[in-house]
C-alpha positions as CSV (number, residue, x, y, z in Angstrom):
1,X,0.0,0.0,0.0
2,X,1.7,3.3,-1.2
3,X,0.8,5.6,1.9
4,X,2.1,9.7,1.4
5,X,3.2,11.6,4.0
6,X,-0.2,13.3,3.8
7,X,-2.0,10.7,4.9
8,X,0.6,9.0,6.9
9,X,0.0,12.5,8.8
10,X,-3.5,11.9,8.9
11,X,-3.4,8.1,10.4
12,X,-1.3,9.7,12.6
13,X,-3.7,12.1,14.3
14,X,-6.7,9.8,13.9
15,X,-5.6,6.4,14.8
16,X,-5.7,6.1,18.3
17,X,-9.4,6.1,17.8
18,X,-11.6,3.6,19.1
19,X,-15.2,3.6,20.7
20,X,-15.9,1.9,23.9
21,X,-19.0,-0.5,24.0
22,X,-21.0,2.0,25.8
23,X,-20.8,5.2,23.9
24,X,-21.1,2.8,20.4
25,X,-23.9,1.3,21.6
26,X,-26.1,5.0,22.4
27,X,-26.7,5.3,18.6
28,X,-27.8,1.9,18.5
29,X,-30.7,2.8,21.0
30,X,-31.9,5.9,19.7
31,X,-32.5,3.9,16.3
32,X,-33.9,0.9,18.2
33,X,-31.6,-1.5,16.8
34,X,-30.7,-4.1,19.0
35,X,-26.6,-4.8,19.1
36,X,-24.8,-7.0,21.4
37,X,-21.0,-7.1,22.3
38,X,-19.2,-10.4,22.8
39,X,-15.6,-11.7,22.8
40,X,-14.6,-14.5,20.9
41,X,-11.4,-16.8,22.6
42,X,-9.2,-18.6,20.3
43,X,-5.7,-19.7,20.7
44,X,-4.9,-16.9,23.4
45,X,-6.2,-14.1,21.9
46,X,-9.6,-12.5,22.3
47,X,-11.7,-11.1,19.1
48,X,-14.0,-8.6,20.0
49,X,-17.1,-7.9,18.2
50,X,-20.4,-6.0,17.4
51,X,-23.8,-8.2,16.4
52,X,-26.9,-6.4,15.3
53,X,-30.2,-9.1,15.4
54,X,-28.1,-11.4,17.4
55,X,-30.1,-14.0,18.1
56,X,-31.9,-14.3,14.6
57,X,-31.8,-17.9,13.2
58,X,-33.7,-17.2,10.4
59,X,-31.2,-13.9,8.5
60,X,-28.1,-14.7,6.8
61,X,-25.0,-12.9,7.8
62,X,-23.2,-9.9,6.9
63,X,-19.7,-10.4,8.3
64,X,-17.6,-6.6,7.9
65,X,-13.6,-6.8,8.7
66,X,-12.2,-2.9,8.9
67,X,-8.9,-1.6,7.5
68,X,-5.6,-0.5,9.4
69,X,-5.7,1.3,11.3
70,X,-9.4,1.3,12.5
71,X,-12.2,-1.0,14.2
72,X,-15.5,-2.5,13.5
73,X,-17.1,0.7,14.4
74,X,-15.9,1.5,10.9
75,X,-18.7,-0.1,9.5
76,X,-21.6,1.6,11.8
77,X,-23.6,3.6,8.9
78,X,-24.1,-0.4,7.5
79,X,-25.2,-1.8,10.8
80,X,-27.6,1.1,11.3
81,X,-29.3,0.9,8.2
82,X,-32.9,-0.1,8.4
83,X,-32.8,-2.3,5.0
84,X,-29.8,-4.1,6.0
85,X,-31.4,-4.4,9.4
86,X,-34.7,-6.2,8.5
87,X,-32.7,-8.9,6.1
88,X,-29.3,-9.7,7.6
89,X,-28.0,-10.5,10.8
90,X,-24.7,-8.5,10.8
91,X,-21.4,-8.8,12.5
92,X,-18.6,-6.6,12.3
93,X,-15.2,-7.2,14.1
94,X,-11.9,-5.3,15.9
95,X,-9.1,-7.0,13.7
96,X,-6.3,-9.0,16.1
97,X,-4.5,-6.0,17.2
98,X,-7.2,-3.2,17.0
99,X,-10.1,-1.9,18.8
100,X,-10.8,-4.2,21.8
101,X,-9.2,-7.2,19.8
102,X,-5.9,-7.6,22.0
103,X,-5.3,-3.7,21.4
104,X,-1.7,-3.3,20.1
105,X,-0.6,-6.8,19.9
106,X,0.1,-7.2,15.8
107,X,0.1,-10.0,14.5
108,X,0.4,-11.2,10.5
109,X,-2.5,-11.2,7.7
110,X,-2.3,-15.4,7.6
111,X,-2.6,-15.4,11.1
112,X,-5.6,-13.1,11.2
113,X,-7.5,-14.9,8.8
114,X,-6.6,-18.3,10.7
115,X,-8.3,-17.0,14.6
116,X,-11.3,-14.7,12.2
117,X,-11.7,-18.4,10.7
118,X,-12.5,-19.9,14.3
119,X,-15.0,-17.1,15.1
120,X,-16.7,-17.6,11.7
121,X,-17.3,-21.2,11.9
122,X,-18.6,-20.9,15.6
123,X,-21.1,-17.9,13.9
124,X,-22.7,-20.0,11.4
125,X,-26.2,-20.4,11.7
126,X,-27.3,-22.7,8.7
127,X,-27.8,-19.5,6.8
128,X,-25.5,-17.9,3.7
129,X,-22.5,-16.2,5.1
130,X,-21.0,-13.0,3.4
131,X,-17.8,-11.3,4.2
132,X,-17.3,-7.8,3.4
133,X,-13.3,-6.4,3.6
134,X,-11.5,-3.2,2.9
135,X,-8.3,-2.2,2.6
136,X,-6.4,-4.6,4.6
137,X,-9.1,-6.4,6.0
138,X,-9.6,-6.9,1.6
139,X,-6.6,-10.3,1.9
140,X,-8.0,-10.9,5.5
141,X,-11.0,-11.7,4.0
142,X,-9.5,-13.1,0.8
143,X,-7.3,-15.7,2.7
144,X,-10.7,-16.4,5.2
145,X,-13.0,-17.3,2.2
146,X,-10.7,-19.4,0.8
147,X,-10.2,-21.8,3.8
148,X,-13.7,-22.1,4.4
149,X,-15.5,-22.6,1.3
150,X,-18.3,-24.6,3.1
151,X,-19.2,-21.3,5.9
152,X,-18.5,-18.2,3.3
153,X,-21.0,-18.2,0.3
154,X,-19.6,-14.8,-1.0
155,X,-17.0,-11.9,-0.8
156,X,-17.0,-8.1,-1.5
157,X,-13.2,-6.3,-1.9
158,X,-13.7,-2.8,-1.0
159,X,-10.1,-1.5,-2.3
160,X,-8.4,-4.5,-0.8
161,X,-5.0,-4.7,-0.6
162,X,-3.6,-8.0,-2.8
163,X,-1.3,-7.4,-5.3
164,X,2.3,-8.1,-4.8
165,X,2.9,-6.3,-7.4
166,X,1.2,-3.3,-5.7
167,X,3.6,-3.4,-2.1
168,X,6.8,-1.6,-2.6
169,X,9.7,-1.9,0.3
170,X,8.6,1.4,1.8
171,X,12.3,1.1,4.1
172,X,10.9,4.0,6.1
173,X,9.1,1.4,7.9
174,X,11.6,-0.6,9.3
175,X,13.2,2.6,10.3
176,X,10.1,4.0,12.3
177,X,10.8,0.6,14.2
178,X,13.1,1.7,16.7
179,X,11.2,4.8,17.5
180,X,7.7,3.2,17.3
181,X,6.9,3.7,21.2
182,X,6.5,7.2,20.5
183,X,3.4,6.7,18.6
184,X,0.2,5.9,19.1
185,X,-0.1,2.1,19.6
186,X,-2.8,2.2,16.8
187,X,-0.1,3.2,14.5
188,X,2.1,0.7,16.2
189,X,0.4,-1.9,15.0
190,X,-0.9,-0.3,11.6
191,X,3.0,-0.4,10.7
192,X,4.2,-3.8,11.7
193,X,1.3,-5.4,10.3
194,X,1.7,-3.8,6.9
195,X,5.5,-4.3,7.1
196,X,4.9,-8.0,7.6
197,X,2.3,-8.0,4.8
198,X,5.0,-7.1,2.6
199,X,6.1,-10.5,2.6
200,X,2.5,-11.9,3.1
201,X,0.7,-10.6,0.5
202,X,2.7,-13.1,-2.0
203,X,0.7,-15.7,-0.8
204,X,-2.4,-13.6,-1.9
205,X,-2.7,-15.2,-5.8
206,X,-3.4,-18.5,-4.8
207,X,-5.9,-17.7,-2.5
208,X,-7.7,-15.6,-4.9
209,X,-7.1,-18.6,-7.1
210,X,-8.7,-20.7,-4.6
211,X,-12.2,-18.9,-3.9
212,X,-15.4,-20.3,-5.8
213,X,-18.0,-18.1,-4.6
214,X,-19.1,-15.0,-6.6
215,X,-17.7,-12.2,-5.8
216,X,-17.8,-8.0,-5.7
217,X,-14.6,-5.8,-5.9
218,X,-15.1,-1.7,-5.8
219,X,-12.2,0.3,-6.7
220,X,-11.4,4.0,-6.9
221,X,-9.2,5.2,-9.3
222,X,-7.7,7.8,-7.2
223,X,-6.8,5.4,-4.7
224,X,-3.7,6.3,-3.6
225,X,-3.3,3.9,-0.7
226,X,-4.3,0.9,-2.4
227,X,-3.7,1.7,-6.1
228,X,-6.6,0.4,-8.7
229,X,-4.0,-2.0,-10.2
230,X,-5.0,-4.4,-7.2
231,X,-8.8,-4.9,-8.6
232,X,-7.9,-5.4,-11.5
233,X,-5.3,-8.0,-10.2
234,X,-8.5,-9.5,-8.0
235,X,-10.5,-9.6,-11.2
236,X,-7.6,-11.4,-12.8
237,X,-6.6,-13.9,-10.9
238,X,-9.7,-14.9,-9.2
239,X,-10.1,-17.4,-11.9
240,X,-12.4,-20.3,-10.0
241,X,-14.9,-17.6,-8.7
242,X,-18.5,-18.6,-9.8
243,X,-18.7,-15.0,-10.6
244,X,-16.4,-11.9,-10.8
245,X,-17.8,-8.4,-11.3
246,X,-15.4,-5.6,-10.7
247,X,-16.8,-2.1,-10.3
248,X,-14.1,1.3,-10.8
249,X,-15.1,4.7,-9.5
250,X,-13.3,8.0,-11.0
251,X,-12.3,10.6,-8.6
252,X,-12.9,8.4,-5.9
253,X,-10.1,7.4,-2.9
254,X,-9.9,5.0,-0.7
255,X,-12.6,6.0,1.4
256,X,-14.9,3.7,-0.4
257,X,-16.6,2.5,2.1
258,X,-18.8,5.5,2.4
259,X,-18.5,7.7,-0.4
260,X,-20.0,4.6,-1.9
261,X,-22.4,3.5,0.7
262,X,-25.8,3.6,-1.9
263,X,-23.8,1.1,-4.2
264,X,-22.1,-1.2,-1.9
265,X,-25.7,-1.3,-0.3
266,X,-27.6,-2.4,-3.2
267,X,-24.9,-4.9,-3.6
268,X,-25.4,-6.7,-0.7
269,X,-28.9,-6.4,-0.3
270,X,-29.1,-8.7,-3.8
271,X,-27.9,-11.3,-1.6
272,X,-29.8,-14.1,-1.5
């Protein structure tokens, strides 16, 4: 992911961000919309989450995994919506690392996807199972819908992160190292997890390789954090998928997510 100082600045000032159960849970109330807060144990480390229509046998799932750095209250404006509401149960999730998810304790994108994987297959509910990522929670859930083929019944790449041919060195990394307890542990983590995915994100093409499901990809072309090349390389490579559609925005960055809320929307309300 090519990150400019601009916006390395602005992850800077923003990242130590994260909502406690409490406060998140106020808007929740005033739209009537019941959410519940769990934590997930698995292998030593906890996963903490957000459900909306917990309980609800009968909806298939909406599972959201956030970007670096961030948490699942990322994907609120989803989990509030009233359409999404009456059909899906959703989930969203604080990555390993993030959030209330072992805060500051990084760990690699494989790894991720291997303790998500245990949460996910304790979730199911004998209903269709979707998994929505962005950014680098787009090869978290790349390498999580590939090992389970049986629990995930489709993916949507919201300017995911998973071409190697994308990641450059980016030394200035390793260098912020040695200095790193001066920053926000956030950004701690943001920077050794994307330093290690340097190396992990070569094990990206076979996964994509792997998936069978259909699948969604959006991409902005003036994406300068995770360049448009790597939807097209999605597109490309995900060559088993059932079905592949691949939608490119001009003028629009990698804030996807929300600038492009209406359309990710309709997407996933044609679920099922």
């Amino acid at each position: 992911m090519r990150l400019s100082l601009l916006l390395f600045a602005f992850c800077f000032f923003s990242c130590t961000y994260r909502m406690h159960d409490s406060k998140a849970r106020i808007a929740f109330d005033h739209a009537r919309i019941p959410i519940a807060f769990n934590n997930f144990e698995v292998s030593g480390r906890t996963i903490h989450y957000a459900e909306v229509n917990t309980g609800h046998i009968s909806k298939p799932t909406l599972f959201f995994i956030h970007g670096s750095p961030a948490s699942w209250h990322c994907y609120e404006n989803y989990m509030l919506d009233t359409d999404l509401t009456k059909k899906y149960r959703m989930i969203s999730i604080d990555r390993p690392g993030f959030g209330f998810s072992d805060f500051g304790v990084a760990t690699t994108v494989t790894v991720q996807a291997q303790l998500i994987g245990a949460l996910v297959c304790s979730l199911q509910n004998g209903q269709s199972f979707y998994v929505i990522g962005h950014s680098l929670g787009g090869p978290v859930a790349v390498k999580l819908t590939a090992d389970h083929p049986k629990e995930i019944n489709g993916l949507v790449i919201l300017a995911g992160a998973v071409s190697p041919g994308g990641e450059h060195e980016e030394l200035w990394r390793r260098l912020l190292m040695p200095v790193s307890f001066t920053m926000p542990t956030a950004l701690q983590t943001c920077n050794k997890e994307i330093w290690w995915f340097k190396k992990d994100v070569t094990t990206i093409p076979a996964d994509l390789k792997a998936i069978k499901c259909p699948v969604f990809i959006f991409q902005g072309l003036a994406d300068n954090m995770v360049p448009p090349e790597n939807g097209y390389f999605a597109q490309q490579n995900l060559s088993s998928a059932s079905s592949v559609k691949l939608r490119v925005y001009e003028g629009v960055h990698h804030d996807i997510p929300w600038s492009r809320f209406e359309d990710i929307k309709n997407v996933l309300m044609s679920f099922n």
